[in-house]
C-alpha positions as CSV (number, residue, x, y, z in Angstrom):
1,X,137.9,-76.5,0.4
2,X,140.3,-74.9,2.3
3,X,139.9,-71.4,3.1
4,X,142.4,-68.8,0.1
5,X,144.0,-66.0,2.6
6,X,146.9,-63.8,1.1
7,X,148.4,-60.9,3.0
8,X,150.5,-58.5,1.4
9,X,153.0,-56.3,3.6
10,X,154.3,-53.1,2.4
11,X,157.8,-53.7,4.7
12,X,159.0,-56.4,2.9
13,X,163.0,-57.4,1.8
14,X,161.9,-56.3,-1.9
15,X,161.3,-52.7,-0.7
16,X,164.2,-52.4,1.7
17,X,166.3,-53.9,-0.9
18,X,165.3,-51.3,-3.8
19,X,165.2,-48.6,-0.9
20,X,169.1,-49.1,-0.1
21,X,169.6,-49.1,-3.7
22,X,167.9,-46.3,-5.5
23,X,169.8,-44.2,-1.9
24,X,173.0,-45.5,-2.7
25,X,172.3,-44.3,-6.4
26,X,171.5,-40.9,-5.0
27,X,174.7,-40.6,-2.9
28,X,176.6,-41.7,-5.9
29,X,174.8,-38.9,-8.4
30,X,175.9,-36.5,-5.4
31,X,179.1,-37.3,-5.3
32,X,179.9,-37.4,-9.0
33,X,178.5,-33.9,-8.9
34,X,175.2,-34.3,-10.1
35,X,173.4,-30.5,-9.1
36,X,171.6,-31.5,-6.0
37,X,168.2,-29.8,-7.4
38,X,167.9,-32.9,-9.3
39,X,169.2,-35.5,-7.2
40,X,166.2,-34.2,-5.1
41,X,163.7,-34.7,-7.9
42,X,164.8,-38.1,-8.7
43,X,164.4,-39.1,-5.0
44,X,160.7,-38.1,-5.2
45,X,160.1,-41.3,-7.1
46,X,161.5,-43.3,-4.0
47,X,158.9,-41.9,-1.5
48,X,156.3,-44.1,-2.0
49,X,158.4,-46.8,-1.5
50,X,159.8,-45.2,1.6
51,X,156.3,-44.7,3.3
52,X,155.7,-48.3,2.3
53,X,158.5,-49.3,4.7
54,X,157.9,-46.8,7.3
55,X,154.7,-47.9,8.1
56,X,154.4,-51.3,7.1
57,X,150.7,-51.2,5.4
58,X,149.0,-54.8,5.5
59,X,146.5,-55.5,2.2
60,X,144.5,-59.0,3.2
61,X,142.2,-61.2,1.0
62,X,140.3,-64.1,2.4
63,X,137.8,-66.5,0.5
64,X,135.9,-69.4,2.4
65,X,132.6,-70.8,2.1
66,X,130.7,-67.4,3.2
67,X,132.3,-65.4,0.2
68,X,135.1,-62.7,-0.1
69,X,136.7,-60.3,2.0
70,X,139.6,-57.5,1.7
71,X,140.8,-55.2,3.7
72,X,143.8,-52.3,2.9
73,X,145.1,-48.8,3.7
74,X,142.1,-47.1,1.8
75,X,139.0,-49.8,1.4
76,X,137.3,-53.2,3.5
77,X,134.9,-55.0,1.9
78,X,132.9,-58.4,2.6
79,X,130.8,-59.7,-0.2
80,X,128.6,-63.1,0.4
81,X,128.6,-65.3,-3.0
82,X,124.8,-65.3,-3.1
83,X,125.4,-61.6,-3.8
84,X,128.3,-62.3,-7.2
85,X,126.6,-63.4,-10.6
86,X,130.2,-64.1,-12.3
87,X,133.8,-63.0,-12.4
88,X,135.6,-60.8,-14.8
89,X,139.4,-61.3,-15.1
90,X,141.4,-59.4,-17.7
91,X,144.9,-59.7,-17.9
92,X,146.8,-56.6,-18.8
93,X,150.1,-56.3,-21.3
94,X,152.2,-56.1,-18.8
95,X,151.3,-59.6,-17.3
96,X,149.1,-58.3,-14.4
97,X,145.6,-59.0,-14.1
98,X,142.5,-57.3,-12.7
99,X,139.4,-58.9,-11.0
100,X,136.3,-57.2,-11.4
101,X,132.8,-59.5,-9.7
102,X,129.8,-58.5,-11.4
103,X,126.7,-58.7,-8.5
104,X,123.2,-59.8,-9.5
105,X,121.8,-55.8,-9.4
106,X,124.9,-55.8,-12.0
107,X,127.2,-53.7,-10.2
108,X,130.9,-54.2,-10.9
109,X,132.9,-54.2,-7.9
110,X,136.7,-54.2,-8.5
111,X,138.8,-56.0,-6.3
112,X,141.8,-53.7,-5.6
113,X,146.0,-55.3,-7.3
114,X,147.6,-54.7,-3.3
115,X,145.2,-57.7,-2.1
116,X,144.6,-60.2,-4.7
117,X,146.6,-63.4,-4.2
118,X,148.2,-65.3,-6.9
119,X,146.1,-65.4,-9.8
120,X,145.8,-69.5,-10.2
121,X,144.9,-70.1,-6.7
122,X,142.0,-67.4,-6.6
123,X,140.6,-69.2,-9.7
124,X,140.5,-72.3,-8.8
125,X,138.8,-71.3,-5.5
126,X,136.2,-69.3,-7.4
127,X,135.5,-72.5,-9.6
128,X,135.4,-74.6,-6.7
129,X,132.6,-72.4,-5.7
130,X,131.0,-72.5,-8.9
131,X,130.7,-69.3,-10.1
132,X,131.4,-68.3,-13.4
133,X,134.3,-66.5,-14.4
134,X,135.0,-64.6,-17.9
135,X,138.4,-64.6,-18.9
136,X,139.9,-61.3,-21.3
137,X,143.3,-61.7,-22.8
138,X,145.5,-58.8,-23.3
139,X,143.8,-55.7,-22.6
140,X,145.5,-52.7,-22.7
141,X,144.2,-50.7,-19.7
């Protein structure tokens, strides 16, 4: 099989695009003479976004045939798949999913949302590797 990568980049049209319109929103609320106190607490909501596309943070994921790696802003990791006894996936209610690989000495090591690739593809690679995944529908947290 192939080798799964997925990159993830925090400058992408999505961002700019909800950038220039949440500020355009702003400068509206302004100008119909909104109090600027709370024009500037609704544009604290918009910073994340705007340190997103100021420094472009990259969030990889790779799986071959020597196991798993990921790399992002705050955590690297490279696990081998002699090391992973199964896979946990739960899906959430609001449609997103979380991978958590439970190792042989039982640890659970969760593989963080801003580097997992789309959730189909990593599945079928994992069961192309044979390991075992356990599937939880509709999880609340």
């Amino acid at each position: 099989m192939d080798t799964l990568k997925n990159a993830h980049y925090g400058r992408n049209p999505r961002s700019i695009l909800a950038l220039c319109i949440v500020t355009i929103g702003l400068i509206g609320l302004l100008g119909y003479g909104i109090h600027w106190g709370i024009v500037a607490v609704l544009s604290f909501f918009v910073i994340p976004t705007l340190v997103d596309v100021a420094f472009n943070p990259v969030a990889t994921f790779e799986l071959d045939d020597n196991g798993i790696r990921w790399k992002n802003a705050t955590q690297e990791a490279e696990l081998g798949f002699h090391q992973i006894k199964s896979v946990h996936v739960a899906t959430r209610l609001g449609v997103a999913f979380r991978i958590t690989l439970i190792m042989y000495d039982e640890a659970k090591v969760r593989i963080p949302q801003d580097v997992l690739p789309p959730r189909a593809d990593l599945e079928a690679a994992l069961e192309h590797h044979n390991i075992p995944l356990k599937r939880d529908r509709l999880r609340l947290i």
